[in-house]
C-alpha positions as CSV (number, residue, x, y, z in Angstrom):
1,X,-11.4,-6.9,-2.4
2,X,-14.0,-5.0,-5.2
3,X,-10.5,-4.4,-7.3
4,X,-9.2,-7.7,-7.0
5,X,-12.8,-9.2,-7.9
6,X,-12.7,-6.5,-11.2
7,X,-9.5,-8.0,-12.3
8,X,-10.8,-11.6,-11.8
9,X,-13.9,-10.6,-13.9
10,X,-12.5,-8.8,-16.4
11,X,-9.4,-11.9,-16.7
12,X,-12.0,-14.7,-16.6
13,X,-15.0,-13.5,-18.0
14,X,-14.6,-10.6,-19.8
15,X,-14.8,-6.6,-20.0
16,X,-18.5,-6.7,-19.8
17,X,-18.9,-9.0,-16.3
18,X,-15.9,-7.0,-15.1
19,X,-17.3,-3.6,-15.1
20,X,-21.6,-5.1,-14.3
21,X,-19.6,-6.0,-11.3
22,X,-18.2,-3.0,-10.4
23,X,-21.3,-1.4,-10.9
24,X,-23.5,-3.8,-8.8
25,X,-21.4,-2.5,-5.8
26,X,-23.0,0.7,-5.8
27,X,-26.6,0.5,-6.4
28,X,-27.0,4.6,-7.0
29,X,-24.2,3.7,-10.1
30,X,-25.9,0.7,-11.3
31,X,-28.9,2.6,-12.2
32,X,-27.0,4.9,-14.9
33,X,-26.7,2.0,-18.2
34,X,-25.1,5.2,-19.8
35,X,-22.1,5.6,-17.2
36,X,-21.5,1.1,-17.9
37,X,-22.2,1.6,-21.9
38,X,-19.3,4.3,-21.7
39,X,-16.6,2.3,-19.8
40,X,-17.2,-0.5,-21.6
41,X,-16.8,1.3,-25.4
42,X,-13.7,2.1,-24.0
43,X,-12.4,-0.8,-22.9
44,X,-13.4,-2.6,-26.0
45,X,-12.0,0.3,-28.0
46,X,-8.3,0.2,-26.6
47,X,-8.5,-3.9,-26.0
48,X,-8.3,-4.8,-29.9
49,X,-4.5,-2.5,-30.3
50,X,-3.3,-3.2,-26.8
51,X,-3.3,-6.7,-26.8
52,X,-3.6,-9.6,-24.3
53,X,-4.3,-8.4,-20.4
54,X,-1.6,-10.7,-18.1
55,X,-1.7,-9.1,-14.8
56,X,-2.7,-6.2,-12.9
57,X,0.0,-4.5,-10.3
58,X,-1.3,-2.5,-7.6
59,X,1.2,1.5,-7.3
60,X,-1.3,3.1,-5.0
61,X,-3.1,2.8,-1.9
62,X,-4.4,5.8,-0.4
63,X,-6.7,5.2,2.7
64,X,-8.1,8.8,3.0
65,X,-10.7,7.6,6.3
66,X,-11.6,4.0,7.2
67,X,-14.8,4.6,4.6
68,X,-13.2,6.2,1.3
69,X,-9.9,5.0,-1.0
70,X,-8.4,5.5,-3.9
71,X,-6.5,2.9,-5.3
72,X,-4.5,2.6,-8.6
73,X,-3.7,-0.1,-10.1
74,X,-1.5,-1.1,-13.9
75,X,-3.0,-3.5,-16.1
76,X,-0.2,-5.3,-18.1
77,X,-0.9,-5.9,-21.2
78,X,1.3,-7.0,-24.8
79,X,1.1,-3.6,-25.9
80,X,1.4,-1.6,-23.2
81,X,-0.1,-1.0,-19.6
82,X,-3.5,0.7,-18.6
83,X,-3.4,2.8,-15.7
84,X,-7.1,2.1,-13.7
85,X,-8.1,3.9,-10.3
86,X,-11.1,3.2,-8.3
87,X,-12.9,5.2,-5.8
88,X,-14.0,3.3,-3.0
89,X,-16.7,4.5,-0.6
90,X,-17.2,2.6,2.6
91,X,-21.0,3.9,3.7
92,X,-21.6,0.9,6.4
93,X,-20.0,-2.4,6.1
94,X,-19.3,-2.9,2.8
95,X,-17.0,-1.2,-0.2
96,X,-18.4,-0.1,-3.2
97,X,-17.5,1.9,-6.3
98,X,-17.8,5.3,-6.8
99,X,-15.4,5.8,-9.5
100,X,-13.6,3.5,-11.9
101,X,-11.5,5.5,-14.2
102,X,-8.7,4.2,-16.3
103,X,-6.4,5.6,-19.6
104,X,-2.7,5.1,-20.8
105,X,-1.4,8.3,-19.1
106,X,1.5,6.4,-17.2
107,X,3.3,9.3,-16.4
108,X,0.7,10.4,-14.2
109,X,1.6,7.0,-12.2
110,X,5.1,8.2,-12.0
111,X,3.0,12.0,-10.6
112,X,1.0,9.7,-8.4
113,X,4.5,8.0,-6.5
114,X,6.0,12.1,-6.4
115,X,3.1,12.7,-4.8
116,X,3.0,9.9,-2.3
117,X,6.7,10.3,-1.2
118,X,6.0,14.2,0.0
């Protein structure tokens, strides 16, 4: 999957392949460096006080159609874990991004689940 290839970038090669990547899935994305140069300050913003990533755990898996998701995901890290969501868009046979957001609000995880179970 796009999200399971992120987390095997971003594991294996680093923040920078990991979010090119994402990117590349989505040539209307791809062509904004600006949206790329700001994920990436992030990420290598919170990586230096959060620690070591181990593992990513998927919380949420919301097939909207058979063409657009939203997924969320923890990354576990030393520190503390990330919360990440991707937007998937499904326009003929293949996924691709149209949003990859991510913070340290974890209670909005626990808002996510609520959410789910109603």
């Amino acid at each position: 999957s796009v999200a399971d290839s992120f987390f095997y970038y971003f594991k294996n090669k680093g923040v920078e392949h990991s979010i090119q990547y994402i990117f590349r899935t989505n040539k209307y994305l791809s062509q904004n460096p600006e949206i790329i140069n700001t994920l990436k300050g992030k990420f290598d913003k919170a990586l230096p006080i959060i620690g070591r990533f181990h593992r990513y755990e998927k919380y949420l898996d919301k097939r909207v159609t058979d063409t657009f998701a939203h997924l969320g995901y923890l990354m576990v890290f030393d520190r503390q874990p990330i919360k990440i969501t991707f937007t998937l868009y499904k326009p003929v046979d293949k996924w691709q991004v149209q949003d990859l957001r991510f913070d340290d609000k974890i209670e909005d995880v626990i808002k996510d689940l609520e959410n789910k179970v109603k």
